[in-house]
N, C-alpha and C positions, 0 to 999 in steps of 0.2 A: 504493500500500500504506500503510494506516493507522501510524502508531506502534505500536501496541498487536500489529495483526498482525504485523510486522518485528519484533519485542522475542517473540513467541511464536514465530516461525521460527527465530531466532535461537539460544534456548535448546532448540528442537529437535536444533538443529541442534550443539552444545554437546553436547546430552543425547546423542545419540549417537554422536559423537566420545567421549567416557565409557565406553558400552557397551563400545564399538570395544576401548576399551586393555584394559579388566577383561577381553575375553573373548581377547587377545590373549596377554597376559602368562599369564593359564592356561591357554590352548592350550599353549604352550611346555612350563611347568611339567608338564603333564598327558603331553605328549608324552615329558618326559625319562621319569616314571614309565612309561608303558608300554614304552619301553627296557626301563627294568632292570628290568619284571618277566616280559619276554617273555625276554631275554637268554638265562635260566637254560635254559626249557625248546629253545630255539636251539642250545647247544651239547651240550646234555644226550646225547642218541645219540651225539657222538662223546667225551665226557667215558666213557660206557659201553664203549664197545667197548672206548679206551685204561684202561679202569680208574682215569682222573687219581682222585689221592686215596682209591684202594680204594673207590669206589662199584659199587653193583650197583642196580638197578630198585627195591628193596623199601627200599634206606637212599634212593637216589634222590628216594623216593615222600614217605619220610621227611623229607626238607631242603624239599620242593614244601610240607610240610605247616608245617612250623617258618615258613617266610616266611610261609603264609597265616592263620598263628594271630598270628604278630608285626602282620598287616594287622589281625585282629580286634580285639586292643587296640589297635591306633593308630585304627580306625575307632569302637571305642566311645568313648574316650576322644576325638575330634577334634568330634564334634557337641557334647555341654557344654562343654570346653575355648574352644573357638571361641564358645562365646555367653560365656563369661566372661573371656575376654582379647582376641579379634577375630578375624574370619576370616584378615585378614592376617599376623597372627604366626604362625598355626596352620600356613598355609599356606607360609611362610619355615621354619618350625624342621622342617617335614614333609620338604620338599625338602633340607632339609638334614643332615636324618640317613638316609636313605635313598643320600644319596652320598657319605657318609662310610662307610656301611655295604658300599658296593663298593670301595671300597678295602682295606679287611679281606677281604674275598672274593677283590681280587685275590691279596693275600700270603697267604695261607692256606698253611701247610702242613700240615692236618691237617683229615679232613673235621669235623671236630668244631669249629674255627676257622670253616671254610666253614658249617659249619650255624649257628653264634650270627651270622655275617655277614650270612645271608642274615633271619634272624628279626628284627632291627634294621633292616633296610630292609625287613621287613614291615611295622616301626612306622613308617616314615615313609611307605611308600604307604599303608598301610589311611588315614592322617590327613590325606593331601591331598587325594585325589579327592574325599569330600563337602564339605568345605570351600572346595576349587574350585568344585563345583555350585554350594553355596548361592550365594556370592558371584555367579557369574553368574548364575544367577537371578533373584535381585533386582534385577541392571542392566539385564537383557533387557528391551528394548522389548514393550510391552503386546502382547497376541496372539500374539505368538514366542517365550515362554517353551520352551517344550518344542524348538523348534525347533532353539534358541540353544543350549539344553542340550545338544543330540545333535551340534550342530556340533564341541562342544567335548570330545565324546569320540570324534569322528572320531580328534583327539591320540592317544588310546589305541593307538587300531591302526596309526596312522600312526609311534609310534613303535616297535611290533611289526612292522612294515613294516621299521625301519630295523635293528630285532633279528636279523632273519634273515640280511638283507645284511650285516651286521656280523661273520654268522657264517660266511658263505661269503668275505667279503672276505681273514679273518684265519684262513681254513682252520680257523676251531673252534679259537682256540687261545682257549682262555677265557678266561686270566689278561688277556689284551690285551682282551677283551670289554669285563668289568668295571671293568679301568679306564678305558674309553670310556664307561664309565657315572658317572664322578666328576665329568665335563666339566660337571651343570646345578649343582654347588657355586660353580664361579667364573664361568657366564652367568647362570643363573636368578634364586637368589639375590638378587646385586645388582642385577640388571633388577627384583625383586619388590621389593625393599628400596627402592628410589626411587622407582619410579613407581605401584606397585600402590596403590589407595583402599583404605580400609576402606571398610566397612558403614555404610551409611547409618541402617540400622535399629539395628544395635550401637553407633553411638555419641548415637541419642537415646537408647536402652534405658538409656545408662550416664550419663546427664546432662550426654553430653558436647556440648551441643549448638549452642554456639559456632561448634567443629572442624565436624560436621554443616554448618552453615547454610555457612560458607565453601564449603568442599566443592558442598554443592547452587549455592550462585552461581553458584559458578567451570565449573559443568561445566552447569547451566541445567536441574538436576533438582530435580523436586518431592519437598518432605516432608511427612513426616505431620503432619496438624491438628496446634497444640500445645495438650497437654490433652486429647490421643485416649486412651480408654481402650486401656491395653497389658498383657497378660498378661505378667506374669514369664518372662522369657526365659530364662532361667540355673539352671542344677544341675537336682535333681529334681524340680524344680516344672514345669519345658517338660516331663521325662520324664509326669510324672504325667499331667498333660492328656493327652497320648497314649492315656490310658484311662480317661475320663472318660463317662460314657454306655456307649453302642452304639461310641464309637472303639474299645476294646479289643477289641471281634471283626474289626476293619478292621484294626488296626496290629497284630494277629496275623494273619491272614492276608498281611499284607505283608511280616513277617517271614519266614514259611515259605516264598514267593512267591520272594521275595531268595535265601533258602536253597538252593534248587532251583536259581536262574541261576546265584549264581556256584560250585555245586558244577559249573557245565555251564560257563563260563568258567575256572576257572581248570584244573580238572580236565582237560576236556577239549583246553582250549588248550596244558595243557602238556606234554599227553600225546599230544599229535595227531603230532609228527615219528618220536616212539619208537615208535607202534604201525602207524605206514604202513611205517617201517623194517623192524618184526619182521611184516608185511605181504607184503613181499616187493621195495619198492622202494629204492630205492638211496640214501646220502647226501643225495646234491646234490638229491634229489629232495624227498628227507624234510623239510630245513630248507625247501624253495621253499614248499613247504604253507604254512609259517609265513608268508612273503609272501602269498601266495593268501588264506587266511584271513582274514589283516588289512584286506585290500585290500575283498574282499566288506564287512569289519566297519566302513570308511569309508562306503562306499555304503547301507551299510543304516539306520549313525548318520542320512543325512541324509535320506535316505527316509524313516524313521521319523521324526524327530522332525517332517516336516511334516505326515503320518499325526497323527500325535499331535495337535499344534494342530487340526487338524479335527475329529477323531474322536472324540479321549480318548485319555489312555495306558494305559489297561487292557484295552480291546477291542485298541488295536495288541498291545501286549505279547504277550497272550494268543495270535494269530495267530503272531508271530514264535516264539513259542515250540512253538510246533505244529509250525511250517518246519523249526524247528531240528530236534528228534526223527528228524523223517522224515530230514533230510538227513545225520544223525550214523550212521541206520539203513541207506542206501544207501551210505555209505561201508563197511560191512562183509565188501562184495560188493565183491571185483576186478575192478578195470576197467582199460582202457587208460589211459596216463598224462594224455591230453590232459584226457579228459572225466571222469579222477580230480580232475584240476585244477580244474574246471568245476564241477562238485560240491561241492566244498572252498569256492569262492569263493562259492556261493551260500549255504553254511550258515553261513559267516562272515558274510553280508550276513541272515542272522539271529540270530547266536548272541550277541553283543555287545550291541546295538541289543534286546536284547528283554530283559534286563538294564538299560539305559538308560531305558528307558522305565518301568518300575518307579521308579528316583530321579525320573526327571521327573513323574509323575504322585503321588509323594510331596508334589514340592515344591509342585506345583500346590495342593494340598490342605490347605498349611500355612499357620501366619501366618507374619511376619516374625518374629516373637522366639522361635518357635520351631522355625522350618526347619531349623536347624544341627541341635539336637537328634534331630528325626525324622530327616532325611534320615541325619545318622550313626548313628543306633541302626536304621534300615531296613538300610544297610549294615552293620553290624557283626551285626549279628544273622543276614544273609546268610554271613557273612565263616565260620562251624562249614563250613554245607554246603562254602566254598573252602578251609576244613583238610581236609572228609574226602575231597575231589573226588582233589587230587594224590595223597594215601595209598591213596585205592582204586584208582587208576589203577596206581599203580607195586607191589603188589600182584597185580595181574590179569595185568599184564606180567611180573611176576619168575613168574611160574606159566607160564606161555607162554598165557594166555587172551588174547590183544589184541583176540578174538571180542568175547570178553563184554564187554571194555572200552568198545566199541562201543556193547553194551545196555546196559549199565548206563548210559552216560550219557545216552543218547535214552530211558531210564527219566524221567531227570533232567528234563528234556526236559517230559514232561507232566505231572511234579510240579506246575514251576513252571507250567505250563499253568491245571493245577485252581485254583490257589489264588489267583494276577492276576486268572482271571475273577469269582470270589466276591468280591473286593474291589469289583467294578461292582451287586454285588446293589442293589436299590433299600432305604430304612431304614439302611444301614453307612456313605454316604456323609456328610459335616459339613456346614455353611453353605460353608466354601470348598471345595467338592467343586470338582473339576474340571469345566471347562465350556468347551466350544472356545473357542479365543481369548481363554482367562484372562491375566490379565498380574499383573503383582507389584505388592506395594502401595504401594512408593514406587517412583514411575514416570519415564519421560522424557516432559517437558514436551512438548503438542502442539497 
């Protein structure tokens, strides 16, 4: 083996040992977020029947909606934030108001305490999860962009996975939920505070590029030309290009795309135990959905995202979001417990993952200084449909509709369907349009 070829294996090899840690530390981080935001809808049917707090379905609907509007601003405010202070601080101060903000939720005496609690850990989940993406993103080994993505929100459901057991463990006692949910303040955090990289790209953008080159050495990753032309990464000027040409028919249709998923994510995820309950099935059954659910939403994260690398994430998307409808439609019809379970797991292994692919196929589609900004304005602009998702749900339930609640959200369903596909129209696509096996612009050496 030459020098030159051992000195390029080498920093391969370096390069993703790098990837390895960025997508490790926000797997973690990503994981404590879907905790706490699965948590709420986990004890929610027994928080109802006991009355904790004088709630009922339609104030219920109401607190689902207060968290998902606290996500909105944390998600629009996390895309410019993050391109003008770094992904990693974004992603440190996200996590960390988020479980402070369960801690207010555990002491709560008064739902009105529990509603600004849970709106404040809206603002730190809406500002992790894109900030998370981007940051992985960029590390992801060339071709496995999308893959890497969806790996790392398998976290998601895996920690809605641990939401539900959490809830069966501690028999629904919420207040002990919650504060199981303050536990990623003193791991994450400081696991994010020492070891997490910034942005390769954020810190040439910022002349920081000293810090940069160390960085790229020490880990055997290539950076941009120096003297590459770079678009303004930062404030309104990333937002603007978003709408520059024909992008503004693209990056509205993405928006409404978004809008449609997570009115079906969070709506229907957090509505899925209360309306199997007023359904006819029992507790312990209602929360296991919530395992089930998640369980599919792992498998589908990493199904799809290898769909994606091959395909494109729009034609996936679109498909899973087809799955979803049908299989949100079949749950409306009672069935036996087993093959109610069976059901549940496969729409889960669409419902999340088809929502994922919309950010992955964002980012595919971005530059580097301005990914942050898209990817969280694709998410925040989603984040209305995830205020009105839990208010219509709890709403259709305080009425005894759990029918409707059903359709309406497999409504949701082919919203998001119509609108992923039009974003593959041919002329709406940019120079970085997606193209299988796209990989990010500063890469791992190979």
């Amino acid at each position: 083996m030459s020098p030159s070829t051992s000195t390029a294996a080498g920093s391969a090899v370096r390069g993703n040992r790098l990837a390895l840690l960025v997508v490790g530390l926000c797997w973690l981080l990503v994981f404590f977020d879907g905790l706490d935001m699965f948590v709420y809808g986990s004890v929610l049917p027994h928080m109802l029947e006991t009355k904790a707090l004088g709630i009922s379905p339609g104030k219920a609907g109401d607190v689902g909606s207060y968290a998902t509007f606290g996500m909105l601003i944390g998600a629009l405010c996390s895309g410019t934030l993050s391109d003008r202070v770094g992904r990693k601080l974004t992603i440190i101060a996200s996590t960390a108001v988020f479980s402070l903000a369960s801690a207010l939720c555990a002491t709560a005496g008064s739902l009105g305490v529990f509603s600004i609690g849970r709106f404040v850990a809206g603002l730190g989940l809406g500002g992790l999860l894109p900030s998370a993406i981007t940051l992985v993103a960029e590390y992801a080994p060339r071709g496995r962009r999308a893959l890497i993505v969806g790996s790392l929100m398998t976290a998601h459901q895996a920690g809605g996975i641990l939401a539900g057991f959490v809830a069966l463990w501690t028999d629904s006692d919420w207040r002990l939920c919650f504060w199981i949910c303050v536990i990623p303040l003193f791991v994450g955090v400081p696991l994010a505070a020492r070891y997490l990289p910034e942005s390769l790209a954020f810190l040439q953008v910022k002349g920081r590029t000293t810090e940069a080159a160390a960085l790229a050495d020490r880990y055997g990753v290539e950076l941009a030309a120096p003297g590459a032309k770079r678009p303004a990464g930062e404030g309104w000027g990333a937002l603007a290009a978003l709408f520059r040409g024909k992008l503004w028919i693209q990056t509205l249709f993405f928006w409404l795309a978004s809008f449609g998923g997570l009115l079906l994510v969070y709506g229907f995820s957090q509505w899925l135990p209360s309306m199997m309950r007023a359904a006819g099935y029992d507790l312990g059954s209602a929360i296991g959905f919530v395992i089930a659910i998640n369980a599919g939403g792992i498998v589908g994260m990493l199904v799809g995202g290898r769909l994606t690398d091959r395909f494109g994430g729009s034609r996936i998307s679109a498909i899973w979001f087809a799955c979803t409808a049908v299989g949100i439609g079949v749950l409306s019809v009672h069935m036996p417990l087993a093959l109610t379970y069976i059901v549940v797991f496969l729409t889960g292994l669409f419902l999340f993952s088809g929502q994922a692919m919309v950010y992955a196929t964002v980012a595919h589609r971005s530059t580097d200084e301005n990914r942050g900004t898209a990817v969280g304005w694709v998410s925040g602009m989603g984040r209305f449909g995830a205020v009105f998702g839990p208010w219509l749900g709890g709403r259709l339930v305080d009425n005894g509709s759990h029918t409707a609640g059903f359709t309406a959200f497999a409504l949701a369903g082919v919203f998001a369907l119509v609108f992923i596909s039009l974003t593959g129209l041919r002329g709406l696509q940019p120079a970085v349009a997606e193209t299988s096996g796209a990989g990010p612009q500063v890469s791992v050496a190979s």
